[in-house]
C-alpha positions in Angstrom: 97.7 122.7 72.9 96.7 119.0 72.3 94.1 120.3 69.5 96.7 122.5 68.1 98.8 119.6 67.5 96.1 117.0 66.5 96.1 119.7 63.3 99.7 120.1 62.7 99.9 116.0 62.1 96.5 115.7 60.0 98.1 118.6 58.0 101.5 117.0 57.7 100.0 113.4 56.6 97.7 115.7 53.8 100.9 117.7 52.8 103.3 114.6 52.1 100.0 112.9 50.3 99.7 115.9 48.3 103.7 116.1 47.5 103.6 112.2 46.7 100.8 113.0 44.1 102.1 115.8 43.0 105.6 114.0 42.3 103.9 111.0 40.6 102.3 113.3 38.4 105.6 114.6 37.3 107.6 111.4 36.8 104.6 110.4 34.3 105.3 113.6 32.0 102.8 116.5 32.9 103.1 119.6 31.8 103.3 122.4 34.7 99.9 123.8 33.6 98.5 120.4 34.6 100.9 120.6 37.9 99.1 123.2 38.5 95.8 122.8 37.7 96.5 119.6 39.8 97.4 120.9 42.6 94.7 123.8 42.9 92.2 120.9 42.9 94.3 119.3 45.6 93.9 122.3 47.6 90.4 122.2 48.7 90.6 118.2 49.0 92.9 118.5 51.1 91.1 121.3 53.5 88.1 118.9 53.6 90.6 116.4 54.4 91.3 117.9 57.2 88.4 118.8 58.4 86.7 116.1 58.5 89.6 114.3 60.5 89.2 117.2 63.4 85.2 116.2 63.0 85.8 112.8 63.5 88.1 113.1 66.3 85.7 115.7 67.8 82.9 113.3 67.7 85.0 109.8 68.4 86.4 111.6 71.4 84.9 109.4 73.7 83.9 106.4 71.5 85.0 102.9 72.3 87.6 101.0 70.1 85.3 99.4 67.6 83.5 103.0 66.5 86.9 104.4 66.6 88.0 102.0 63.8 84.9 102.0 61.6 84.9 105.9 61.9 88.4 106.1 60.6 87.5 103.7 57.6 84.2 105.8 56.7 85.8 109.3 56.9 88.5 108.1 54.2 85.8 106.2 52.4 83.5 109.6 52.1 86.5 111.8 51.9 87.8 109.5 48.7 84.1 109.4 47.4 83.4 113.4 47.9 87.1 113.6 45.9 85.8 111.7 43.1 82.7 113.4 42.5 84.4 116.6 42.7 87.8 115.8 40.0 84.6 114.1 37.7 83.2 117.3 37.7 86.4 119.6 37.0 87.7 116.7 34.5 84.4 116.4 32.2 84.7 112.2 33.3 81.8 110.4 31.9 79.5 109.5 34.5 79.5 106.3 32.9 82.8 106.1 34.4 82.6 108.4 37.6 79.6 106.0 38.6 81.8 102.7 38.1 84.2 104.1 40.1 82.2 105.3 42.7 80.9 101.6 42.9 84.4 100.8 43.0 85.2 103.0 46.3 82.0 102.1 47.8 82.9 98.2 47.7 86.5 99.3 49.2 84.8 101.5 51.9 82.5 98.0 52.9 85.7 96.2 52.7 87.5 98.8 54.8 85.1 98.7 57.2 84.6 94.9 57.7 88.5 94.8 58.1 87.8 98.0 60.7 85.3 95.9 62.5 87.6 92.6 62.5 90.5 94.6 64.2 88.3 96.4 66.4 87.1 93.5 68.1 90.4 91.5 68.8 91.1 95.1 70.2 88.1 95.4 72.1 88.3 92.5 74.1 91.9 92.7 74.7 90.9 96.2 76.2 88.3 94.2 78.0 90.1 92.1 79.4 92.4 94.2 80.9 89.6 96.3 82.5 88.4 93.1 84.0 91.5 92.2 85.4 92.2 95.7 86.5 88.6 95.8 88.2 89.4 92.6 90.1 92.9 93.7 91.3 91.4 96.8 92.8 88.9 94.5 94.6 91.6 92.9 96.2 91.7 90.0 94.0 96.0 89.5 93.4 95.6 86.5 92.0 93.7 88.4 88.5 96.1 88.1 85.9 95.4 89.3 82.2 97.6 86.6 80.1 98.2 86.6 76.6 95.8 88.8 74.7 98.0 89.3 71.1 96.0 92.3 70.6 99.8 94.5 69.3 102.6 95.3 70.8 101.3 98.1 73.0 98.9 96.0 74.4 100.3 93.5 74.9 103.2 95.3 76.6 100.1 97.3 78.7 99.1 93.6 79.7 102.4 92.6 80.8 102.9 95.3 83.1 99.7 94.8 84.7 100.7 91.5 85.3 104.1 92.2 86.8 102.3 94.9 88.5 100.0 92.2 90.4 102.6 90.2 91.5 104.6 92.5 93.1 101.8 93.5 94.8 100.9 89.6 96.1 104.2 89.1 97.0 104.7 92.7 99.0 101.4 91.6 100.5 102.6 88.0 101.4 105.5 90.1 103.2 103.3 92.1 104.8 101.5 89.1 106.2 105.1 87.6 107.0 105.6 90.0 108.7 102.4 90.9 110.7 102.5 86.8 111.9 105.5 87.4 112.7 105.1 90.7 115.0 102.1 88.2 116.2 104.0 85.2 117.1 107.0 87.4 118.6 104.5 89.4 120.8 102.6 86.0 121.9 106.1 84.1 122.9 107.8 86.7 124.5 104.2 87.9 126.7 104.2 84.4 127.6 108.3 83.5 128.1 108.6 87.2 130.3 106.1 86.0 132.6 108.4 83.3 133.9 110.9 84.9 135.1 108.7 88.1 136.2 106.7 85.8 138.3 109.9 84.7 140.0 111.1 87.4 140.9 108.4 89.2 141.9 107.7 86.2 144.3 111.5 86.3 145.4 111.3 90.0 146.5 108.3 89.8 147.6 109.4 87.0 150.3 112.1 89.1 151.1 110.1 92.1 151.3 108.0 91.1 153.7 110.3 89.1 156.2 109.3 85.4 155.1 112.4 85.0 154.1 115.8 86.7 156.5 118.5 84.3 156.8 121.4 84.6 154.9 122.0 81.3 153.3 118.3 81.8 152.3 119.0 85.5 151.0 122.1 84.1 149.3 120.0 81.3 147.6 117.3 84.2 146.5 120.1 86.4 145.4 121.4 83.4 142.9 117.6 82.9 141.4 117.1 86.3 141.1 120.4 87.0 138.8 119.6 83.9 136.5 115.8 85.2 136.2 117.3 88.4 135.0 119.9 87.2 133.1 116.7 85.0 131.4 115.6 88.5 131.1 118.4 90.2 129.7 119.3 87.1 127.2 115.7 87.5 125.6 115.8 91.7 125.3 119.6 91.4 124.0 118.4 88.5 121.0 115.3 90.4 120.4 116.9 93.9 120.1 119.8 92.2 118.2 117.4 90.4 115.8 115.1 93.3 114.8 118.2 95.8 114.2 120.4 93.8 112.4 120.9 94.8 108.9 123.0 92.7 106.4 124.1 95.7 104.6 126.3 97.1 107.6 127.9 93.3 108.7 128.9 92.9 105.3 130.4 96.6 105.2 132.7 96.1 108.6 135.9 96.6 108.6 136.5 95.3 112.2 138.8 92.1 113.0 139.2 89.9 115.4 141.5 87.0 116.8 139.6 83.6 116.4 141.0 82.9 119.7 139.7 85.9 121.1 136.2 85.6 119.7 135.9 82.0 120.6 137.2 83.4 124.7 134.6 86.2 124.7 131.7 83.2 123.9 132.9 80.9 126.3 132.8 83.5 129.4 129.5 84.2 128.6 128.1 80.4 129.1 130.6 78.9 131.7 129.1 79.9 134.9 126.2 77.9 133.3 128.1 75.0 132.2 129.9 75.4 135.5 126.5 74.6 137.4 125.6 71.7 135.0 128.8 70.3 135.4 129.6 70.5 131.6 133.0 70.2 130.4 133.7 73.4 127.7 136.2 72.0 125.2 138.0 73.9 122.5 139.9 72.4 119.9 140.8 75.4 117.3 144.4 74.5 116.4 146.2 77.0 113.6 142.5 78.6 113.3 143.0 80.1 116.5 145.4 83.1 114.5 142.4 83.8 111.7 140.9 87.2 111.9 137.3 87.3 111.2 134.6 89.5 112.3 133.6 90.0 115.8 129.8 89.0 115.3 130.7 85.6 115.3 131.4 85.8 118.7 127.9 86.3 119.2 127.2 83.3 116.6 129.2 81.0 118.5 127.4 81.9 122.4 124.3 81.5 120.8 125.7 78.1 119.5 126.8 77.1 123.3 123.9 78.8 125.1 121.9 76.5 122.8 124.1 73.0 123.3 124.7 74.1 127.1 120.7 74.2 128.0 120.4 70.9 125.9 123.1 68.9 126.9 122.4 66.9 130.6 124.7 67.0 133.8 128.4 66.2 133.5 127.9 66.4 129.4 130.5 67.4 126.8 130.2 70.6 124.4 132.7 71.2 122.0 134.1 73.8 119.9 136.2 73.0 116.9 137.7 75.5 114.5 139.4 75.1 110.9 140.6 76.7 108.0 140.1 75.3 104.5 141.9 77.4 101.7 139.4 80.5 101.8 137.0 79.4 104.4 137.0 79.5 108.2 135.0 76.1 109.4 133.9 76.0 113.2 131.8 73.4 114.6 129.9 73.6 118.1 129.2 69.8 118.8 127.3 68.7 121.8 126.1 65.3 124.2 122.6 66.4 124.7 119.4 65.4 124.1 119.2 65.8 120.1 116.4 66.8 117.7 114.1 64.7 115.6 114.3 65.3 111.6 111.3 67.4 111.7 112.1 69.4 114.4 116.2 69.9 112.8 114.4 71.3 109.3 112.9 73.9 111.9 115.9 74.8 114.1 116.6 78.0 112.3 112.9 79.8 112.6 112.5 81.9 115.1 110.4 81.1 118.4 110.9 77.8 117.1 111.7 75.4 120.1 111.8 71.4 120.2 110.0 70.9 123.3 107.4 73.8 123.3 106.3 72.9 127.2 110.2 73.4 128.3 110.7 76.6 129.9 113.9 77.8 130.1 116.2 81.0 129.3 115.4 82.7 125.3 112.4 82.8 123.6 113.8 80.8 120.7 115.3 83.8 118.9 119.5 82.6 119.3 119.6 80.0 116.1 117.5 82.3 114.1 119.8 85.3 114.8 122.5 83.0 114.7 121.8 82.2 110.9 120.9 86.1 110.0 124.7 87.2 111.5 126.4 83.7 109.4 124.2 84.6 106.2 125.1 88.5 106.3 128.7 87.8 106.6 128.2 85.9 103.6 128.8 82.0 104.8 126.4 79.5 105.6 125.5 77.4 109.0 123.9 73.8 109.0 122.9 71.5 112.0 122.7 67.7 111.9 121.2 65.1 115.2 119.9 62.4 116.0 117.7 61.7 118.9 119.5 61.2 122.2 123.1 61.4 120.6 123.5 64.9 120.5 123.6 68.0 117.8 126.6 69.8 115.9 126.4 72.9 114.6 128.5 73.7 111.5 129.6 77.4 110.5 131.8 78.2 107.2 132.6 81.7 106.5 135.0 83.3 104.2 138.2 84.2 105.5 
């Protein structure tokens, strides 16, 4: 099929040639024996024409770029030549004058192929090139890039595309790795924050198990150790869970509403038995806000918020939980008297595993800000943190009402 057509468009180029000569012969006055003397001298030319292009590609099949282009100019140097020497032969020319145009065509075949040889090489290299870089990518090299080669437009556009190509590959593999550090760093913190409270409660029912331990202010005291090592438990598989299946695309199409008040309720029953045994004082301060509707994930933002200030803040401390509305935007602020973060360590608060004091074992495995900030983020609002060292933290949240 492919050689079929390779013939139909040499064919086509010698048939609008042949009409083009034909027509110039006929605006300059010649009779229609000459027309058609003309074109059965045409005739032939044109079938060597031809030929010689299906040789040529034939041969040039397989031929790099440069042999390609001085082929090209040598086939329609002898094809012109072979013409010559055949219309000098109908046409009684003198070969006086067939030879000085012979010389003629010869010096434009040599320039033909000079200028052949000049183009070939800009496109060789530019092919070059982009095998090079090609070579290198599939060697695992992303960082090969081809650049400008100015070698035409299809080249050029050939180049581009290998580029772009490359860099979405370096940046899918800088995912990749992302993502395989993180799967590292997640399996490494929680293996090392389950063991914890594993190892207390296997030593609590073990106690119990075997007798050390039978009297019931004793059992009562076990019982109360054994509920906050697996609600340690249950905080860290809930955050994980949470953090691996949340997808922005389904927050953002909920339809689901909620009271402020009633959000800001359901957080604060989840961390007051633990403020309870710190002594904390819960505040809340959410004045008109406290009628705004808004999703119900930010309940989940906002006990993340106080499970965070609640294990930071000392004995008998404040946290607080303020709430307005500007125009379009719901503000809430969870404000703390804790222990506050260094500047370094506030840049960090949002990545997960990330604590501030590494050696301090508690509740989490530094998972709540980070999925705090994905829930904020997908609902299309924003959440900031400012402290200072031994003056506490706050916790800003804006989302659109």
């Amino acid at each position: 099929m492919k050689s079929w057509r390779t013939v139909a468009v040499v064919a086509t180029v010698g048939l609008v040639g042949a009409l083009g000569t034909l027509a110039t012969a006929a605006v300059m006055g010649m009779r229609g024996d000459e027309i058609a003397h003309l074109v059965a001298l045409l005739a032939p030319a044109g079938a060597v024409t031809v030929a010689a292009a299906l040789v040529a590609r034939w041969l040039l099949m397989r031929a790099p770029v440069r042999q390609r282009f001085v082929a090209v100019a040598l086939v329609a140097s002898v094809v012109a030549i072979a013409n010559l020497g055949a219309l000098s032969r109908v046409m009684f020319v003198s070969d006086h004058d067939a030879t000085l145009v012979t010389v003629l065509l010869m010096y434009a075949a040599g320039s033909g192929v000079a200028a052949a040889l000049v183009l070939a090489r800009g496109a060789s290299e530019a092919v070059g090139r982009l095998d090079a870089t090609a070579r290198r990518l599939g060697d695992g090299d992303l960082y090969a890039r081809v650049g400008h080669i100015r070698a035409g437009e299809e080249l050029d556009r050939l180049a581009r595309t290998l580029d772009d190509m490359a860099s979405s590959l370096q940046l899918a593999q800088g995912r990749e790795r992302e993502a395989e550090q993180m799967r590292r760093d997640l399996i490494t913190t929680i293996s090392h924050d389950l063991r914890t409270p594993l190892a207390s409660l296997r030593a609590m029912v073990e106690a119990v198990d075997d007798g050390v331990v039978d009297d019931k202010p004793s059992l009562r005291r076990y019982a109360g150790e054994m509920r906050r090592s697996l609600e340690q438990l249950a905080t860290m598989v809930d955050d994980l869970f949470e953090l691996t299946q949340l997808d922005a695309a389904s927050i953002q199409a909920e339809t689901r509403r909620a009271r402020l008040d009633d959000v800001v309720h359901s957080a604060v029953v989840a961390v007051e038995l633990q403020a309870a045994d710190k002594g904390l004082a819960l505040v809340q301060n959410l004045g008109r806000a406290k009628d705004v509707a808004c999703s119900p994930r930010v309940a989940r933002v906002l006990q993340n918020l106080l499970a965070n200030a609640v294990r930071h803040t000392p004995a008998h401390g404040t946290v607080t939980i303020e709430a307005g509305r500007d125009g379009d935007l719901l503000r809430l602020s969870v404000e703390d008297t804790g222990e506050g973060m260094a500047p370094d360590d506030l840049s960090r608060v949002f990545e997960p595993f990330f604590r501030v004091d590494p050696a301090r074992s508690g509740p989490g495995a530094g998972l709540g800000l980070a999925l705090a900030k994905r829930i904020v983020e997908a609902l299309g609002g924003r959440i900031t943190a400012e402290s200072r060292p031994q003056a506490g933290s706050r916790f800003h949240v804006e989302l659109p009402v």
